[in-house]
N, C-alpha and C positions, 0 to 999 in steps of 0.2 A: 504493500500500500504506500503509495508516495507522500511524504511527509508535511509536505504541502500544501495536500487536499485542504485540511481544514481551516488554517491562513485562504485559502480561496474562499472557502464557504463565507467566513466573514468578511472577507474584504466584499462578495459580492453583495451578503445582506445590507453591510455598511450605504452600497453604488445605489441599489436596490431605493432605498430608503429615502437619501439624496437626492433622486431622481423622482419619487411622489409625493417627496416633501408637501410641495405647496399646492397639491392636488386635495391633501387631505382634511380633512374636515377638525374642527379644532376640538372637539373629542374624535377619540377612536377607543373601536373596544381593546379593553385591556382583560380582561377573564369573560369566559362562557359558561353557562351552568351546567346540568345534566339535560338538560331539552337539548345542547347547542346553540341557545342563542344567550349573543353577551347581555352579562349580568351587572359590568361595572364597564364603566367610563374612564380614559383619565386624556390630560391633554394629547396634542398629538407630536410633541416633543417629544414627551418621556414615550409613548405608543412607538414612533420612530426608531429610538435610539436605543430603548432600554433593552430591547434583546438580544440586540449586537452584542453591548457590553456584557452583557450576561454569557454569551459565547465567548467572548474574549476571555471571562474569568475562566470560564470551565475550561477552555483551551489549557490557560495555566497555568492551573492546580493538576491536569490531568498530567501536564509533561512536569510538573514538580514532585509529586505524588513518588514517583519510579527511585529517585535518590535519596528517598527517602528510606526507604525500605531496607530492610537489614539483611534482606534476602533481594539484592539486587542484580545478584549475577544472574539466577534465576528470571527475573523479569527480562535479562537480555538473551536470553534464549527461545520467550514467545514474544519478543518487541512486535513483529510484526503482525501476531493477532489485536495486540495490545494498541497499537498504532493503528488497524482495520474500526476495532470499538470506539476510540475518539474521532476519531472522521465520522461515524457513522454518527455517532449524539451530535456534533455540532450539525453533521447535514437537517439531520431533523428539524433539531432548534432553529435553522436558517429555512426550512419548510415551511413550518410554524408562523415564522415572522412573515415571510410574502403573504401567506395565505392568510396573517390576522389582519395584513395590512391592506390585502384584496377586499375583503371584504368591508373594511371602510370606503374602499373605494366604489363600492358596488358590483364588486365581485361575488356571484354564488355560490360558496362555497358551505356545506355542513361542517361547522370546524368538529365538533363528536367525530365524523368519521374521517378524516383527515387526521387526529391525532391518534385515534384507536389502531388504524390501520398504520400508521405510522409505526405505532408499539410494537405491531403482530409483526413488522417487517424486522424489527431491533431485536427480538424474542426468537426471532427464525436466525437471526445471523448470530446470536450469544451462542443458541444451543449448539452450530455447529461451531463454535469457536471452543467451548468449553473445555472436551476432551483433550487442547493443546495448551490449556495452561500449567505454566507449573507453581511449583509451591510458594506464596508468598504473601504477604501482610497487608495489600491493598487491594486486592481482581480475584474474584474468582469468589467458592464458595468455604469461605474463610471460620473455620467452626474450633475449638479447642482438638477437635480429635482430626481433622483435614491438618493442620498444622502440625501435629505431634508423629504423623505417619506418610509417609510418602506413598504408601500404596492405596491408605485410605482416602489420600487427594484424589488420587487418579484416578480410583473407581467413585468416586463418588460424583467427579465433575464430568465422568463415562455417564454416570444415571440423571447428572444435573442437565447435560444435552438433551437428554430425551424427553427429560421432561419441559423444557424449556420450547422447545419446537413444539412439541405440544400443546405448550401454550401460545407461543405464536399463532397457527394453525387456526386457533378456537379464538383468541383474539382479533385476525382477520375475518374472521366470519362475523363476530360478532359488530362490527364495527358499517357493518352492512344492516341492522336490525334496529329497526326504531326503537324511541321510548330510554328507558333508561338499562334496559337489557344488556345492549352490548356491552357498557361501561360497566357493568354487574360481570357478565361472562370475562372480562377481560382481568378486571382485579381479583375473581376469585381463583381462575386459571392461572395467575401471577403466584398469588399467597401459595397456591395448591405444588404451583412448580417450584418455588423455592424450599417450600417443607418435605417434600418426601428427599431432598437427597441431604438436609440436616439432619433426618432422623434416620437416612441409612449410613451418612459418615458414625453418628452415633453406635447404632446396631452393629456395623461393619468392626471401628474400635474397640467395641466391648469383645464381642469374638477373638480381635486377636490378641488381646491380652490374655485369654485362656488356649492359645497357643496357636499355630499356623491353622490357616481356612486355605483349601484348596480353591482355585480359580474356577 
C-alpha cells in the first residue's frame, strides 16, 4: 500500500472543501440520527474544515502509535497490513466528509447507508487482514492471554477474520434496510464479532496452561 495514499485522501478532502466553500449554506449538517436525517447544525466553517483536521489527527496518532510500542519490531513485519488499515479509515473519513458536505449542497444522499456500508466495506478488509498481524500492544485483538502466547494470537486473530467478514457481510446488507435495522444488525454483528474471538483467546489460554492442544 503506498504510503501516500492517505496524505492524498486529505489533501483532497482539504481541495474538496475549498472548492464549495462559498456554495455552502451557512449551516451544514454536522451529525444524523438513526432515521439519516441530520439532527444538529453547526456553521459551515467548522462543517468544512472540521473533518479534515480530524483526518489529519488520526493520520498522526496512527503513524505515532507504531514507536511506541514495545513490540515494534513486530509491527514492522505486518507495516504493510498496518499501513492498508490507515489508508482505509482516512479514505472513509474523506467519504464521509464529501458526502456530509453533498448533501448541504443538495446532494441525495442517505448518509445511514453511506456510513453503514462504509463499515461493512472496513469489516470485510480487517477480517482479511487479521490473520497477518503479529503480536503487539496497539492492532489487532489485544487481550491479557493474545499477549502472553504467540500461538494464542495467531489462532485467535485466524477466528477474529472470520468472524469479522462476517460481520462485514451482514453489515452490508444491512445498511441497504430501512428504519433503524441496519444500524441494529451492524452494531450487534460488530459486538458479536469482536467477542467470540476474546473468549476463544481466553478458552484457547486456559487449555494451554494444562499442557499442549493439538492443532
Amino acid at each position: 500500500m503506498r504510503r501516500w495514499l492517505p496524505a492524498a485522501f486529505i489533501a483532497g478532502a482539504v481541495i474538496f472543501s475549498v472548492a464549495v466553500y462559498s456554495r455552502l449554506p451557512a449551516e451544514v449538517p454536522m451529525h444524523w440520527g438513526i432515521s439519516g436525517d441530520p439532527d444538529r447544525f453547526g456553521p459551515r466553517l467548522q462543517g468544512a474544515f472540521m473533518m479534515p483536521l480530524v483526518m489529519i489527527m488520526v493520520y498522526l496518532g496512527m503513524q505515532w502509535y507504531p514507536s511506541r510500542d514495545p513490540r515494534a519490531a513486530n509491527i514492522a513485519k505486518f507495516r504493510d497490513v498496518y499501513d492498508t488499515v490507515v489508508t482505509a479509515s482516512i479514505a472513509m473519513l474523506g467519504g464521509v466528509h464529501v458526502v456530509a458536505l453533498g448533501t448541504a449542497l443538495g446532494w441525495r444522499f442517505d448518509m445511514r447507508t453511506v456510513v453503514l456500508a462504509g463499515l461493512g466495506v472496513l469489516f470485510l478488509l480487517l477480517g482479511n487482514l487479521l490473520p497477518r498481524v503479529r503480536s503487539n500492544f496497539i492492532f489487532g485483538i489485544r487481550t491479557p492471554w493474545t499477549l502472553s502466547s504467540e500461538r494464542v494470537w495467531t489462532r485467535s486473530h485466524r477466528v477474529g477474520g472470520y468472524t469479522m467478514v462476517a460481520a462485514g457481510l451482514l453489515t452490508l446488507a444491512g445498511a441497504f434496510l430501512g428504519g433503524g435495522l441496519g444500524l441494529t444488525i451492524a452494531l450487534t454483528s460488530a459486538a458479536v464479532a469482536a467477542a467470540i474471538p476474546v473468549v476463544y483467546s481466553y478458552v484457547l489460554w486456559s487449555r494451554e496452561r494444562h499442557g499442549p492442544t493439538a492443532e
